[in-house]
N, C-alpha and C positions, 0 to 999 in steps of 0.2 A: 486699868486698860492694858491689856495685853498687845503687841508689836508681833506681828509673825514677819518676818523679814526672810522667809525661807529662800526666794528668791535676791529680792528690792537690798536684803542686809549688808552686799557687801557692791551693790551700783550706787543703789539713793545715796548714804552718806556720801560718796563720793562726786555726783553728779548736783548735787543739792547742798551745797555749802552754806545755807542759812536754814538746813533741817531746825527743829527741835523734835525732834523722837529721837530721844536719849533720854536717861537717867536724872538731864538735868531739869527734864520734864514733871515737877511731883505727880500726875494725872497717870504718869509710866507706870507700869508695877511688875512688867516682864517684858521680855525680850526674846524671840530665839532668833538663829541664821544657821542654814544649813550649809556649809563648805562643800559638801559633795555636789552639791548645784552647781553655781555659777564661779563657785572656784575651782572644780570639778577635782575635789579631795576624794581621797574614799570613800566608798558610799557609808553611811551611819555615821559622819563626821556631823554632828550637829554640834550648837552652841547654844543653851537655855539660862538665861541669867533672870534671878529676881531678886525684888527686894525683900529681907531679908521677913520672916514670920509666912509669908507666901506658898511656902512649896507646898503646903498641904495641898494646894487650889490647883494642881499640876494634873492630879489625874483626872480627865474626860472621856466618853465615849468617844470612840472610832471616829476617826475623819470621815467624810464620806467620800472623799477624790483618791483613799488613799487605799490601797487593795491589799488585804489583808493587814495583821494586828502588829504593831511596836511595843510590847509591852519590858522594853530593856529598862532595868534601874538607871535613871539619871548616874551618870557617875561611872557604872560600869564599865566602859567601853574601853577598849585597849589604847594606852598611852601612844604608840606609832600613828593614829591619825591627829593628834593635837601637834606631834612631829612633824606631820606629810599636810598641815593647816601651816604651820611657822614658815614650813620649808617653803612652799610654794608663795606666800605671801610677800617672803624675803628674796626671791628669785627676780618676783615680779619690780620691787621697790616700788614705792610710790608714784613715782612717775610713769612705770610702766604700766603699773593697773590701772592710774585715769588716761592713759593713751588708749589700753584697751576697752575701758567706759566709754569714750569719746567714740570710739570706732564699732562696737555696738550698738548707741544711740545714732549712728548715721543710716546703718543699715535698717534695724527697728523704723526710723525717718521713711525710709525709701520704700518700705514696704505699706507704709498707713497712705503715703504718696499715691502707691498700684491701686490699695482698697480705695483710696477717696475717689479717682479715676473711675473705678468699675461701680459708684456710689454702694460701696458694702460697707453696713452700719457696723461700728467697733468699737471700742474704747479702750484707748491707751493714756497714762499720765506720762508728759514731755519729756521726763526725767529716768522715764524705764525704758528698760527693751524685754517690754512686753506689751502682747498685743492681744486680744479677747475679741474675738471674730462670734457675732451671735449666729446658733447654732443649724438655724434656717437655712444660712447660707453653703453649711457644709454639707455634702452627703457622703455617704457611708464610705465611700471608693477614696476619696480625698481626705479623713481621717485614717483609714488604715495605710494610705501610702505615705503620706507623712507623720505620721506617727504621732498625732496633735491631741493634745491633754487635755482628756473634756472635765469637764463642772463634774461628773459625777462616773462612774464604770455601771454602765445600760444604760438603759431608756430613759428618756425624759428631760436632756440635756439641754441647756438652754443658751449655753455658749462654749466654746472652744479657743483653749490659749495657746500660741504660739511666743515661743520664747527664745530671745535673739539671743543663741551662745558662739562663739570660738567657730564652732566646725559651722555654723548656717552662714554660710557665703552667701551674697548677691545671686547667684547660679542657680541656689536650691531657693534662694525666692521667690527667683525668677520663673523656676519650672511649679513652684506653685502655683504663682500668679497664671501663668498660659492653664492650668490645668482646672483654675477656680475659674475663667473666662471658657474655658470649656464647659464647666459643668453647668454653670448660669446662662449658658446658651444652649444647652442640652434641656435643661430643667427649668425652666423661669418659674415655677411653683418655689424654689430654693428662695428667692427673694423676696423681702417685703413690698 
């Protein structure tokens, strides 16, 4: 079983103190986290761990969320972002990155809060700040203005994920919230 933690790999462990997705898991057999996410490293800061005879099983076809091709050697990448991964980690100390978890997962709260209010179907686990708005409810005007990450790039999309970082304040919720109340009462076809 593979773990893609590109987002979850550096809140869940943190938010989730009785995980088992770890290593100590035998079912595990890989791991990745991308740093340039939600610890907002440079971008190609990724982290891919397995256990050991595995790597053969690394190369796959193209994601399909992910627009255009990654095809860097594991390993390759320049030693300054496993630097600018320590550094920022070390900055933060422990206490400071589950203050910042904690203060994520309130906002992510507030926002499933707006959607349960306006009954817009979604699903989030209690432990993320992340939130997957199905794609009925978005139209076109409120993906391009907030810049929201769909299931796939074109047509056919069947949900949209909004993901709580640093810079999404209560403000920019808020004005999405007034603008997804707009567009559900512009558009009642958007809802199930």
């Amino acid at each position: 079983m593979h773990i893609d933690g590109a987002y979850g790999g550096f809140v869940y462990p943190i938010s989730n103190k009785d995980s088992v997705i770890n290593f100590e898991n035998p079912k595990i057999s890989s791991i990745t986290i991308d740093a340039h996410k939600m610890l907002q490293a440079p971008y190609g800061t990724g982290i891919f761990i397995c256990r050991k005879g595995l790597i053969k099983n690394v190369l796959t076809k193209e994601a399909e969320y992910v627009e255009g091709m990654d095809l860097t050697l594991c390993g390759s990448r320049s030693g300054a972002n496993a630097i600018a991964v320590w550094m920022i980690l070390f900055t933060y100390g422990p206490h400071g990155w589950c203050e910042k978890i904690r203060v994520l997962q309130m906002r992510t709260q507030w926002l499933c809060d707006e959607l349960d209010a306006l009954e817009v179907k979604y699903f989030r686990d209690s432990l993320m700040n992340i939130v997957t708005i199905q794609a009925n409810y978005i139209s076109d005007a409120l993906e391009d203005k907030y810049d929201l990450v769909p299931q796939k790039h074109g047509k056919g999309n069947l949900w949209y994920k909004i993901v709580i970082m640093d810079h999404v304040e209560i403000d920019h919720l808020s004005a999405f919230i007034t603008d997804l109340k707009l567009t559900l009462q512009l558009q009642p076809s958007l809802t199930v």
